[in-house]
N, CA, C and O atoms as a GROMACS GRO file, in nm:
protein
  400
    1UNK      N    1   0.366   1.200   0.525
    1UNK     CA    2   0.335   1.155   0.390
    1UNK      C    3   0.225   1.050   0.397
    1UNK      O    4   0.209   0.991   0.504
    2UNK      N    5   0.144   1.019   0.287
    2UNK     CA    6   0.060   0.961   0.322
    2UNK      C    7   0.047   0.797   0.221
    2UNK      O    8   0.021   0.794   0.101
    3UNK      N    9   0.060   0.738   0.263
    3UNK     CA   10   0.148   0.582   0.215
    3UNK      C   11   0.019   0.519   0.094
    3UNK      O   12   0.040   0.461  -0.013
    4UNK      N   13  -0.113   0.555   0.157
    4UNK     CA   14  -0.214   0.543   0.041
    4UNK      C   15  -0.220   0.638  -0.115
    4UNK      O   16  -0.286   0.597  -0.210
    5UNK      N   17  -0.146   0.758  -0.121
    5UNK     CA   18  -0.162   0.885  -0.208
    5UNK      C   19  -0.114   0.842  -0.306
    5UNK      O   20   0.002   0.802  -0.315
    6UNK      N   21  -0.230   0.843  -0.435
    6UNK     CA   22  -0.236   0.830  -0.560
    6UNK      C   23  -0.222   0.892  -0.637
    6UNK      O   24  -0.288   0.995  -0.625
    7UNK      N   25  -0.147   0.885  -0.750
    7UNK     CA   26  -0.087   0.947  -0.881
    7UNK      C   27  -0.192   0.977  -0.936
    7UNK      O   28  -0.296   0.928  -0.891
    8UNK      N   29  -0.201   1.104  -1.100
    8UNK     CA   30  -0.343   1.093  -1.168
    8UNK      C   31  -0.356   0.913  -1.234
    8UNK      O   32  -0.468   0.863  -1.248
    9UNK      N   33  -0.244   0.842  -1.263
    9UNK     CA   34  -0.255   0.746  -1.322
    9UNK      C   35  -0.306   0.633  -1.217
    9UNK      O   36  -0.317   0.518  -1.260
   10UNK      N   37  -0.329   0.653  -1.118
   10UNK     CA   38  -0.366   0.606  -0.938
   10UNK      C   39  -0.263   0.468  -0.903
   10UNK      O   40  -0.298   0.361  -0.851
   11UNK      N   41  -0.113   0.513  -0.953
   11UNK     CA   42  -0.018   0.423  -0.908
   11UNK      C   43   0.043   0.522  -0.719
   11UNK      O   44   0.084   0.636  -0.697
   12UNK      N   45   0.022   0.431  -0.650
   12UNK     CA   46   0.095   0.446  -0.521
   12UNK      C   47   0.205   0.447  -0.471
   12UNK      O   48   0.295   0.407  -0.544
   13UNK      N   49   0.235   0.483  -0.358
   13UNK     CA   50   0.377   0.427  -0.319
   13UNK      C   51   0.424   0.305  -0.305
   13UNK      O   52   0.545   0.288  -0.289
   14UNK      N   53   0.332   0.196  -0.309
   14UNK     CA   54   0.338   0.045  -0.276
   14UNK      C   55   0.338   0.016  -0.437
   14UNK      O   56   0.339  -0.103  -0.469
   15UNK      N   57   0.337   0.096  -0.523
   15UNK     CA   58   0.359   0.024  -0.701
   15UNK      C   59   0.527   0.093  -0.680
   15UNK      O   60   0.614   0.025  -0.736
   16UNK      N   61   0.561   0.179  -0.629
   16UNK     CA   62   0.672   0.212  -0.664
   16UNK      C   63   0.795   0.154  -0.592
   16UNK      O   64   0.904   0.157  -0.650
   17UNK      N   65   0.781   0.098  -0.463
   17UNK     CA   66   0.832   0.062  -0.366
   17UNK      C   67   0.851  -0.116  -0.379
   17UNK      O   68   0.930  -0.177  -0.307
   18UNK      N   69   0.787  -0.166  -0.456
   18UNK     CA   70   0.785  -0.288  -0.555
   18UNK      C   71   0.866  -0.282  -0.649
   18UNK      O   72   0.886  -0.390  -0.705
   19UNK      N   73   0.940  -0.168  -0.701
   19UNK     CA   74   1.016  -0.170  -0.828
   19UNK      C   75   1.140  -0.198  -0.751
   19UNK      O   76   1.222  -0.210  -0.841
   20UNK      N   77   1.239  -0.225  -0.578
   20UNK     CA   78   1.306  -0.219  -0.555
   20UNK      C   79   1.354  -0.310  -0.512
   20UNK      O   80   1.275  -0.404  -0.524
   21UNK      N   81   1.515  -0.364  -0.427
   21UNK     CA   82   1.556  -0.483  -0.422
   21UNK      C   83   1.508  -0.520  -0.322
   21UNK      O   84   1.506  -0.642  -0.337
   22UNK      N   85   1.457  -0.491  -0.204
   22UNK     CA   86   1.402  -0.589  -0.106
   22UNK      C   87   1.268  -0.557  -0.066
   22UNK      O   88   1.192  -0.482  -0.128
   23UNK      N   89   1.239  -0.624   0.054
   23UNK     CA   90   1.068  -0.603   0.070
   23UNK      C   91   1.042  -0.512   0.214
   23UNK      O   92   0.933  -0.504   0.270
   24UNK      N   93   1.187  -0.437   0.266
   24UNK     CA   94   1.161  -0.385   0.389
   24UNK      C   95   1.058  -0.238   0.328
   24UNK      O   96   0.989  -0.185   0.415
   25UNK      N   97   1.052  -0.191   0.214
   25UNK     CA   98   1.028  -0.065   0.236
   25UNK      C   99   0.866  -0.112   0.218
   25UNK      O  100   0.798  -0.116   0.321
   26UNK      N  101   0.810  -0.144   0.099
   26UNK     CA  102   0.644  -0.254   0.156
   26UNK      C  103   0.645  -0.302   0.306
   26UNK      O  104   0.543  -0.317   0.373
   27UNK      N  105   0.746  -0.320   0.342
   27UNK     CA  106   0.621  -0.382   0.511
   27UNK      C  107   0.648  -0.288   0.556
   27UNK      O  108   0.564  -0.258   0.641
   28UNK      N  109   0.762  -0.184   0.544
   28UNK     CA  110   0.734  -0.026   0.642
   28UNK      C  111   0.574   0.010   0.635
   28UNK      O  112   0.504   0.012   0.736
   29UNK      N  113   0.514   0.042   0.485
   29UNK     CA  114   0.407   0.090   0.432
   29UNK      C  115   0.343   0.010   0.445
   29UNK      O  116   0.240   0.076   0.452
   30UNK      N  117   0.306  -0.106   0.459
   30UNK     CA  118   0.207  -0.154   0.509
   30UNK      C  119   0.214  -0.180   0.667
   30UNK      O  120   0.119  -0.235   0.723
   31UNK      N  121   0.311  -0.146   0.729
   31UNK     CA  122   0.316  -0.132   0.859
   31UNK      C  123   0.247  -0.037   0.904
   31UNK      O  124   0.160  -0.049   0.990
   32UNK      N  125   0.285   0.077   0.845
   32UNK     CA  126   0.227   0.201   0.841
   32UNK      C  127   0.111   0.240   0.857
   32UNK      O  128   0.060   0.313   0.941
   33UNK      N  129   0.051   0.158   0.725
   33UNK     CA  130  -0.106   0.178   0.696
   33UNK      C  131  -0.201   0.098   0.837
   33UNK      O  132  -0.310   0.117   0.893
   34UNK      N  133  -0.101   0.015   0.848
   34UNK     CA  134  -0.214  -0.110   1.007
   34UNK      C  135  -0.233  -0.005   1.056
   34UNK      O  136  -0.328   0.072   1.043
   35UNK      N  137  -0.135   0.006   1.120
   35UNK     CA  138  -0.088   0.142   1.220
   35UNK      C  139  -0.206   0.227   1.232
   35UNK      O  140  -0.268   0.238   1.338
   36UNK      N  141  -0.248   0.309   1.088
   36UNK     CA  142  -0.295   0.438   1.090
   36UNK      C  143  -0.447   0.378   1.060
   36UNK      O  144  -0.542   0.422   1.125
   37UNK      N  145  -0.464   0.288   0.972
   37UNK     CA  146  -0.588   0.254   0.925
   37UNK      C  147  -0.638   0.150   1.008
   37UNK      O  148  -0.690   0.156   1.119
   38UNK      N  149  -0.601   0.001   0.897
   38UNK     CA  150  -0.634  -0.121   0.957
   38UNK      C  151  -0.566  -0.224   0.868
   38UNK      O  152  -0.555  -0.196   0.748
   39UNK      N  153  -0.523  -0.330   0.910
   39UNK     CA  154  -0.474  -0.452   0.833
   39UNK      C  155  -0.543  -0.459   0.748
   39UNK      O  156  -0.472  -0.528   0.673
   40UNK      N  157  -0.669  -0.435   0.671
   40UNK     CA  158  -0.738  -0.492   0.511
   40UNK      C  159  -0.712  -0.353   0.446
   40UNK      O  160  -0.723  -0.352   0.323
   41UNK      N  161  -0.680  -0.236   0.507
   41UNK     CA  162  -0.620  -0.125   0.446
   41UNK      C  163  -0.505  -0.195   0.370
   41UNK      O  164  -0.473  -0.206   0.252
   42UNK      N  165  -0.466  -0.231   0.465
   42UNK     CA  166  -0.321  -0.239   0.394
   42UNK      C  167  -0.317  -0.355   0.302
   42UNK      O  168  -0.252  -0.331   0.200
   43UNK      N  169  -0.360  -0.458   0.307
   43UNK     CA  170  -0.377  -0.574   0.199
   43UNK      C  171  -0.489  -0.498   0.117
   43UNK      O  172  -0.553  -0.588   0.063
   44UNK      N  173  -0.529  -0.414   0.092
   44UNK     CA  174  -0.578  -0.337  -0.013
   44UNK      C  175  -0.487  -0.243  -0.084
   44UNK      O  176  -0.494  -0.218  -0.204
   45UNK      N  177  -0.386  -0.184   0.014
   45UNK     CA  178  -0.311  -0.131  -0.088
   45UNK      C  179  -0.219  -0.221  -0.174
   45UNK      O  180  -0.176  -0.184  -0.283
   46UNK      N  181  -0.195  -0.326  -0.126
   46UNK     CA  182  -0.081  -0.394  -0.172
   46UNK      C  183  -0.141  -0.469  -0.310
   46UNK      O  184  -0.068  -0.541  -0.379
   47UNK      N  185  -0.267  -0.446  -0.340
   47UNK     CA  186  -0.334  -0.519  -0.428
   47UNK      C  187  -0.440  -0.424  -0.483
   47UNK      O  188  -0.555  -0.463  -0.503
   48UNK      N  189  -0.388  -0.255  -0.514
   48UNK     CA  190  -0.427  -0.228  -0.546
   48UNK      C  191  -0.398  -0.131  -0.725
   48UNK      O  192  -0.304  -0.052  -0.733
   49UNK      N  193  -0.490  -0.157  -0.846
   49UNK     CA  194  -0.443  -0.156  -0.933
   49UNK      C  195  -0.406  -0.038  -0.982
   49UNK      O  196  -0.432   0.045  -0.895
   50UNK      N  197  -0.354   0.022  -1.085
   50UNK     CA  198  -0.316   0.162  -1.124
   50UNK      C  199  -0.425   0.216  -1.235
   50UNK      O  200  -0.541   0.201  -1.196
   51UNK      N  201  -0.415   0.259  -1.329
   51UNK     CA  202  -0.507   0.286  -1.434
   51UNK      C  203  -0.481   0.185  -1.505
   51UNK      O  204  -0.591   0.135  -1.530
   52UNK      N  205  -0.382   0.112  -1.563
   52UNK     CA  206  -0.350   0.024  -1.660
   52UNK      C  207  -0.415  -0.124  -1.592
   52UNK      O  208  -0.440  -0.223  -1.661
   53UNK      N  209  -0.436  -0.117  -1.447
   53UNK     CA  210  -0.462  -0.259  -1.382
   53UNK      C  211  -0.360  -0.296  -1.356
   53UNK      O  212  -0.370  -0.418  -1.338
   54UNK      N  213  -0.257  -0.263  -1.341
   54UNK     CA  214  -0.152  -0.303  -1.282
   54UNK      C  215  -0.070  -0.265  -1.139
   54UNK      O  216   0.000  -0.172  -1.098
   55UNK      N  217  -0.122  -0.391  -1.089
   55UNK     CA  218  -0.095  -0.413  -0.901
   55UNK      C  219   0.070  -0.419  -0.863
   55UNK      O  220   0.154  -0.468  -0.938
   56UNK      N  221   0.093  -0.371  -0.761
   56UNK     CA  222   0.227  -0.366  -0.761
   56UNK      C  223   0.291  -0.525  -0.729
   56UNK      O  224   0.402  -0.531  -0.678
   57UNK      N  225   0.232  -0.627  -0.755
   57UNK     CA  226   0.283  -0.740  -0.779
   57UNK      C  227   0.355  -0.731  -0.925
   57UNK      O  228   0.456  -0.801  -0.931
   58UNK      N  229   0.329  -0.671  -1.026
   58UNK     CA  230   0.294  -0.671  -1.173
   58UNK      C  231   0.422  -0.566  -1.194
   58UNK      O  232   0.478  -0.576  -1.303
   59UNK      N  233   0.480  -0.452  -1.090
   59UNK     CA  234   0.538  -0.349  -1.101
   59UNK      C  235   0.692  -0.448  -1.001
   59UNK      O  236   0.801  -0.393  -0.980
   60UNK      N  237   0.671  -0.541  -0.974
   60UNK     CA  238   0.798  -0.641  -0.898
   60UNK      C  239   0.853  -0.698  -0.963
   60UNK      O  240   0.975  -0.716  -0.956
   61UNK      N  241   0.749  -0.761  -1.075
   61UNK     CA  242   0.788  -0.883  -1.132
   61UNK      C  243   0.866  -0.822  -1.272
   61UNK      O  244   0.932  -0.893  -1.349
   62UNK      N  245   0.839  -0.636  -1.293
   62UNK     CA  246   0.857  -0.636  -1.407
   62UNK      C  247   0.976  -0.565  -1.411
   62UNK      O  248   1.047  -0.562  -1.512
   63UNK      N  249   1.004  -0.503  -1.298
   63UNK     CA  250   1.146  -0.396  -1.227
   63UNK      C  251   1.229  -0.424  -1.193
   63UNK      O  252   1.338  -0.386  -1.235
   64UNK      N  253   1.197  -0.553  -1.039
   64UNK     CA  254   1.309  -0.583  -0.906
   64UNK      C  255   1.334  -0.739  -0.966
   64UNK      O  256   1.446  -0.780  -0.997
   65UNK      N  257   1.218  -0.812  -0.978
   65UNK     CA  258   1.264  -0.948  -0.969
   65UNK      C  259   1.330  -0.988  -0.859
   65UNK      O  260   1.357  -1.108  -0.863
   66UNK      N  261   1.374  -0.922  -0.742
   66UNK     CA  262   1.396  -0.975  -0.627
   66UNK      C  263   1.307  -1.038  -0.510
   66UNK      O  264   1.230  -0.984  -0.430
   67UNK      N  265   1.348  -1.181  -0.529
   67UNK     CA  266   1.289  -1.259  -0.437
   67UNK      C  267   1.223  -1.209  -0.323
   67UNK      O  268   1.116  -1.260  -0.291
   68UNK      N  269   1.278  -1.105  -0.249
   68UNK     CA  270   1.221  -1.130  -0.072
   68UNK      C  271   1.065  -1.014  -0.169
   68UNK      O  272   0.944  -1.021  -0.146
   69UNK      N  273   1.120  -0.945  -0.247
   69UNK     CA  274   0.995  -0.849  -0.300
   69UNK      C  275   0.854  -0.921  -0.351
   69UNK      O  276   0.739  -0.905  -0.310
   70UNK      N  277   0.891  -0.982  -0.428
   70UNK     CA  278   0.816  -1.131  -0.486
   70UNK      C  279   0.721  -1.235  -0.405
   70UNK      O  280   0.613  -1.288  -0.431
   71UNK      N  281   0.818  -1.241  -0.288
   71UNK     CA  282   0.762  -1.339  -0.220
   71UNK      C  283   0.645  -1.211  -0.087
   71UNK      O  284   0.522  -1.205  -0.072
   72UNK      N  285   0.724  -1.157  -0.041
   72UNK     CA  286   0.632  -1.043   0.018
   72UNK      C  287   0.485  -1.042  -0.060
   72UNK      O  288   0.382  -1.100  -0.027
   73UNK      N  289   0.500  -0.990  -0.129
   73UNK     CA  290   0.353  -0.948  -0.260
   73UNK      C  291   0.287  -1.064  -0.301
   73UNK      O  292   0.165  -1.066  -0.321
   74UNK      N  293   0.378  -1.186  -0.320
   74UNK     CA  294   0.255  -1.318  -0.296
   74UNK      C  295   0.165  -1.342  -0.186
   74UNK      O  296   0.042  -1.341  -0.184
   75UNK      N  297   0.251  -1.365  -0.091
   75UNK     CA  298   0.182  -1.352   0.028
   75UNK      C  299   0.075  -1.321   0.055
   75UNK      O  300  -0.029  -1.378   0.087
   76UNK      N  301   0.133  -1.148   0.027
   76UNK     CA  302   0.024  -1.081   0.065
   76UNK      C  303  -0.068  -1.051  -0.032
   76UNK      O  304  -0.153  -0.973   0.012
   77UNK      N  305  -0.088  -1.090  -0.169
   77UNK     CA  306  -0.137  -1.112  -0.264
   77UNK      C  307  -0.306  -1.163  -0.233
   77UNK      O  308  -0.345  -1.252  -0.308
   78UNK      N  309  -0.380  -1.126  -0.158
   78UNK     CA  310  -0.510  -1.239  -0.071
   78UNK      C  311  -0.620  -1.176  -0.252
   78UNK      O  312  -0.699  -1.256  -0.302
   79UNK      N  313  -0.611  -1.114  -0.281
   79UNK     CA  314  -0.731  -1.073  -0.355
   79UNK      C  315  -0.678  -1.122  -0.469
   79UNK      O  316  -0.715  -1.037  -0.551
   80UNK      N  317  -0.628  -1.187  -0.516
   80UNK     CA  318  -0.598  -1.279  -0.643
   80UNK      C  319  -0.546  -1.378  -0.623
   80UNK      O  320  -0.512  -1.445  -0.721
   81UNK      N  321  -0.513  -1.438  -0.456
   81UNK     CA  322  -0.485  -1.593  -0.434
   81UNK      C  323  -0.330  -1.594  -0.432
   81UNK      O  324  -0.271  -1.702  -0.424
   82UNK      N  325  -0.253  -1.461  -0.440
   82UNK     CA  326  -0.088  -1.500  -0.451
   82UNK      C  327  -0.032  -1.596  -0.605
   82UNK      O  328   0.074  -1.653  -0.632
   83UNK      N  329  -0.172  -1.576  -0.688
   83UNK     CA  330  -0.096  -1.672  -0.840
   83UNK      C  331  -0.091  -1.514  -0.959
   83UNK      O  332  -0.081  -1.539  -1.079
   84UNK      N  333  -0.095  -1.420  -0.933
   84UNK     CA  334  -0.038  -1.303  -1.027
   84UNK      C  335  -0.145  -1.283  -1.094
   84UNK      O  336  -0.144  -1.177  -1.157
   85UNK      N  337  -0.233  -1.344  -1.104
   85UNK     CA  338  -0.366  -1.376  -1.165
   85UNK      C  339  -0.401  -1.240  -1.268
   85UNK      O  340  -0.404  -1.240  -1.392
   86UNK      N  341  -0.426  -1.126  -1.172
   86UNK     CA  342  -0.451  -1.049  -1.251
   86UNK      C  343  -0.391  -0.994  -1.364
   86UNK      O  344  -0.272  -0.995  -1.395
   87UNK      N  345  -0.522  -0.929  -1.445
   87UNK     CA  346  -0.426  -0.917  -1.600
   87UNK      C  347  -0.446  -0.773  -1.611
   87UNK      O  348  -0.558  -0.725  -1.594
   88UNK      N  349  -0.344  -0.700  -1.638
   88UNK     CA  350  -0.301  -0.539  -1.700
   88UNK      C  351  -0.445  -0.534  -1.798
   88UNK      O  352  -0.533  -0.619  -1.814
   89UNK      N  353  -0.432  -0.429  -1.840
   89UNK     CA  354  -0.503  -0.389  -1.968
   89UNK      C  355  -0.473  -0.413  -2.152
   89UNK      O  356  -0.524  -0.377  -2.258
   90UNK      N  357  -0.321  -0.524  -2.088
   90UNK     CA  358  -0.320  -0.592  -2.242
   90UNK      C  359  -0.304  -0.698  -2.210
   90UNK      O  360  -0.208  -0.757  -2.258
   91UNK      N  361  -0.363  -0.744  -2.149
   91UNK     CA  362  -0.409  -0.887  -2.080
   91UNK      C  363  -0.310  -0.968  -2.026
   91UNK      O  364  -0.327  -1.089  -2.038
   92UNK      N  365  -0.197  -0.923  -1.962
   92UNK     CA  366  -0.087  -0.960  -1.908
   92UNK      C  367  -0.090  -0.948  -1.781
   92UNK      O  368  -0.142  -0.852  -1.724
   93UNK      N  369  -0.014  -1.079  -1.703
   93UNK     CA  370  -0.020  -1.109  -1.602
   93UNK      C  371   0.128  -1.087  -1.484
   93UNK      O  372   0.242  -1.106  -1.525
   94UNK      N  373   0.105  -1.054  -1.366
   94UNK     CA  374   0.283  -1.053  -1.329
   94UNK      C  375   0.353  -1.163  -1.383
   94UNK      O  376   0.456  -1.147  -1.448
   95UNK      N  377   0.308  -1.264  -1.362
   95UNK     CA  378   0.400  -1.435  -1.450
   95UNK      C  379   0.433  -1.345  -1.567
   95UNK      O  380   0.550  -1.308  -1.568
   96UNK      N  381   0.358  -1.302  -1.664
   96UNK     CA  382   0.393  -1.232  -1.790
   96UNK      C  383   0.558  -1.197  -1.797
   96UNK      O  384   0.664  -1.237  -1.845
   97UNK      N  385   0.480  -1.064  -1.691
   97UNK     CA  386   0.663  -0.961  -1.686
   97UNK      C  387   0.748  -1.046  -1.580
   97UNK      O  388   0.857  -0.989  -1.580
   98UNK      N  389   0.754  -1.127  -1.511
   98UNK     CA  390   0.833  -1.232  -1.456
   98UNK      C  391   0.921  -1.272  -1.604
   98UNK      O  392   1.021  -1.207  -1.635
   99UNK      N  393   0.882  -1.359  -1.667
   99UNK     CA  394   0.929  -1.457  -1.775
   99UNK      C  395   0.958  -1.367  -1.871
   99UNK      O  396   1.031  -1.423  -1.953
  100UNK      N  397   0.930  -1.216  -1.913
  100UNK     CA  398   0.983  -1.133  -2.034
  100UNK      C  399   1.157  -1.083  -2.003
  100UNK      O  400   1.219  -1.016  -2.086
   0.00000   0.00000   0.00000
């Protein structure tokens, strides 16, 4: 299977794998991706947006709300600084769906 493969809406396995209670199945897949690609592969997928702009930080905060998931995706969060920064396409931020 291929851990980068995008939906027509270009949500990944790393937006879906964010909707769940812990953070082992993201570092499988980004284990994965080092593995096969390269480490900025993989901090690219983890920060990468869907059609709506929404990063699977945004798909954690709005599903799992579980901490180790949360904190994983900050982390590794490098292309928006780990502050949720980015905004969806109705100008909402993971903090957003955190606090809804």
């Amino acid at each position: 299977a291929d851990a980068l493969a995008e939906t027509e809406n270009f949500t990944t396995p790393f937006h879906t794998a964010a909707t769940g209670a812990n953070s082992a199945v993201l570092q499988l897949l980004a284990s994965h991706v080092t593995t096969t690609r390269n480490q900025l592969a993989a901090v690219a997928a983890l920060n990468q947006p869907n059609k709506h702009n929404l990063v699977p930080l945004h798909f954690a905060a709005a599903f799992s709300g579980h901490p180790s998931t949360l904190q994983f995706l900050i982390v590794n969060n490098t292309a928006h600084h780990g502050d949720g920064g980015l905004l969806d396409t109705s100008g909402c931020s993971a903090l957003h769906y955190a606090a809804a």
